[in-house]
N, C-alpha and C positions, 0 to 999 in steps of 0.2 A: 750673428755671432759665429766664430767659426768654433766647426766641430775637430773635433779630435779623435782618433782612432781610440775604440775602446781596447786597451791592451793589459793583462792582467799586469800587474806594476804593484810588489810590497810597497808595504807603507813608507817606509828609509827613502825609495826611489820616487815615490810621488811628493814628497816633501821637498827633496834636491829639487826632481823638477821645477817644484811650484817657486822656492830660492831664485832658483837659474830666472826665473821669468817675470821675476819680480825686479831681479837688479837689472835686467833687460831693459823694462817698463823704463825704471830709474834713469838710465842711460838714456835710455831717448828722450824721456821729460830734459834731463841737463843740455843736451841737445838741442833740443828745443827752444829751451831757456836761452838760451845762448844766442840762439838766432832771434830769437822774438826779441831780447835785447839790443842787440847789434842794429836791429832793422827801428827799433824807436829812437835810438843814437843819432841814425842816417835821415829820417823824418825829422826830426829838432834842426840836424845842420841844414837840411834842404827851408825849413822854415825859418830859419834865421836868415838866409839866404835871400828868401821870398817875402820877408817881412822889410828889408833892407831896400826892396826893389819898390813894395809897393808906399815904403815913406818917402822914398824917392822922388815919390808919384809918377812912375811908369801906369799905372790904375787910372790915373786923374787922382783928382782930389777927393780923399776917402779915408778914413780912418781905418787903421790897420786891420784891427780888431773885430770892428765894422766889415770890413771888406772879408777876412776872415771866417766870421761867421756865414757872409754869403756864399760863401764854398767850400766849408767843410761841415761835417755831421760830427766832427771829433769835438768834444768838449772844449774850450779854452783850457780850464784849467788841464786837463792830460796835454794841451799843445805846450802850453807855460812848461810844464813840468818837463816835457822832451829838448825843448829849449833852453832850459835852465841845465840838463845835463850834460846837452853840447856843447853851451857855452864854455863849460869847465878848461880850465889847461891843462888835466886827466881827466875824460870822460870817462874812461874804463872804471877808476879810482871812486869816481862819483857815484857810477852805477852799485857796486861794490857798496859804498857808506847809503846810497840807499837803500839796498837791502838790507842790509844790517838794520837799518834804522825801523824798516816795516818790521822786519824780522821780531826787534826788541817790543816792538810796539804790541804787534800781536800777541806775544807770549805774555806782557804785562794784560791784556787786556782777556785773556785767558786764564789767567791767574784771580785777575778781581771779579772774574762771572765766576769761577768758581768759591769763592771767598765767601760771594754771595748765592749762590745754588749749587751746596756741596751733594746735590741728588744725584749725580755721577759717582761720587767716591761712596752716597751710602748703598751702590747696589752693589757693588764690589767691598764692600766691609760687610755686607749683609749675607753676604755666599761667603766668608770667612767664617763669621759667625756662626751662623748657618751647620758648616762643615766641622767648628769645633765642638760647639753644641749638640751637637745631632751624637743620640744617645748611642752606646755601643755596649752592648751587655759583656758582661765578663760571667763565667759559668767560677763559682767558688764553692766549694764544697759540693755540688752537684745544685746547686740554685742560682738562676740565673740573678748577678747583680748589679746595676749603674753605677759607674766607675764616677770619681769626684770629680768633679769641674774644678782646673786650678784658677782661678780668679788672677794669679799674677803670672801666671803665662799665660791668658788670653790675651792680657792688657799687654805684654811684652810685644805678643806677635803680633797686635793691631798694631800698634804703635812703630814695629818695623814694617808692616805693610804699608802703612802710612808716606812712609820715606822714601818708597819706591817710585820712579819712575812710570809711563803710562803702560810701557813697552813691556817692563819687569810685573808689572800689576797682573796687566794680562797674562804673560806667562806663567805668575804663578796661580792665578785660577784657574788652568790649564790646569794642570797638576795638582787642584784640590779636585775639580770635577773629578777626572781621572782617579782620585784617591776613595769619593766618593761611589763609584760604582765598584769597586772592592767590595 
């Protein structure tokens, strides 16, 4: 792990820092992505290539697939799939609708595991709760007294956290915590 100079640093400046190093991160992931794509682009044309040679039967007489498997460790199907995207008459294009396509896939399938085990959204409704419920004395007349629970603005504010996004959820439990230590 690399270390870091301990340097007194307010809080404003270690937050930026921590921004700056995050879309850093970003940037090289995309980077990366980029290559790690490009480079299974050039594996599919090389295999298309190589597949052509050995039904040729430059190999002898061998079934592709067959021959194939006796030299590589790579799945057929990830080979098919590299293939299938070279083959395209936009490869770039193709790569692009299959990510899109994992992309939607994922989020649907993210969506029905939560459908079915909403226990992620009850620990974050459960610290709303939590936070609105949690008693606060009001001093009236000189006796301390528990303020009313509005029943239709709990239900309002669940029901807008609700709507939120994973990104905005978090945030704004950030800022119940933080309201909580008040």
């Amino acid at each position: 792990m690399t270390e870091l100079k301990t340097v007194h640093r307010s809080i404003d400046e270690l937050v930026f820092l921590i921004h700056k190093r995050f879309e850093k991160a970003q940037a090289i992931s995309t980077e990366a992505q980029k290559k790690y794509k490009s480079a299974r682009l050039q594996a599919g044309e090389l295999l298309l290539e190589l597949r052509g040679r050995i039904e040729a039967g430059e190999a002898g007489r061998v079934e592709w697939w067959e021959w194939y498997g006796e030299h590589f460790v790579r799945s057929r199907k990830d080979a098919e799939k590299c293939m299938a995207l070279a083959s395209q008459d936009d490869p770039e294009q193709a790569v692009a609708a299959e990510k899109a396509k994992n992309t939607a896939h994922q989020q649907a399938k993210r969506e029905k595991e939560k459908e079915h085990n909403p226990a992620a959204d009850k620990a974050d409704v459960s610290a709303v709760i939590e936070f609105t419920l949690k008693p606060k004395l009001k001093v009236v007349g000189g006796k301390a007294k528990e303020p009313e629970i509005r029943r239709d603005k709990l239900k309002k504010m669940l029901a807008e956290f609700m709507e939120l996004n994973t990104t905005e959820r978090h945030e704004y439990l950030l800022m119940v915590k933080r309201a909580m230590r008040v």
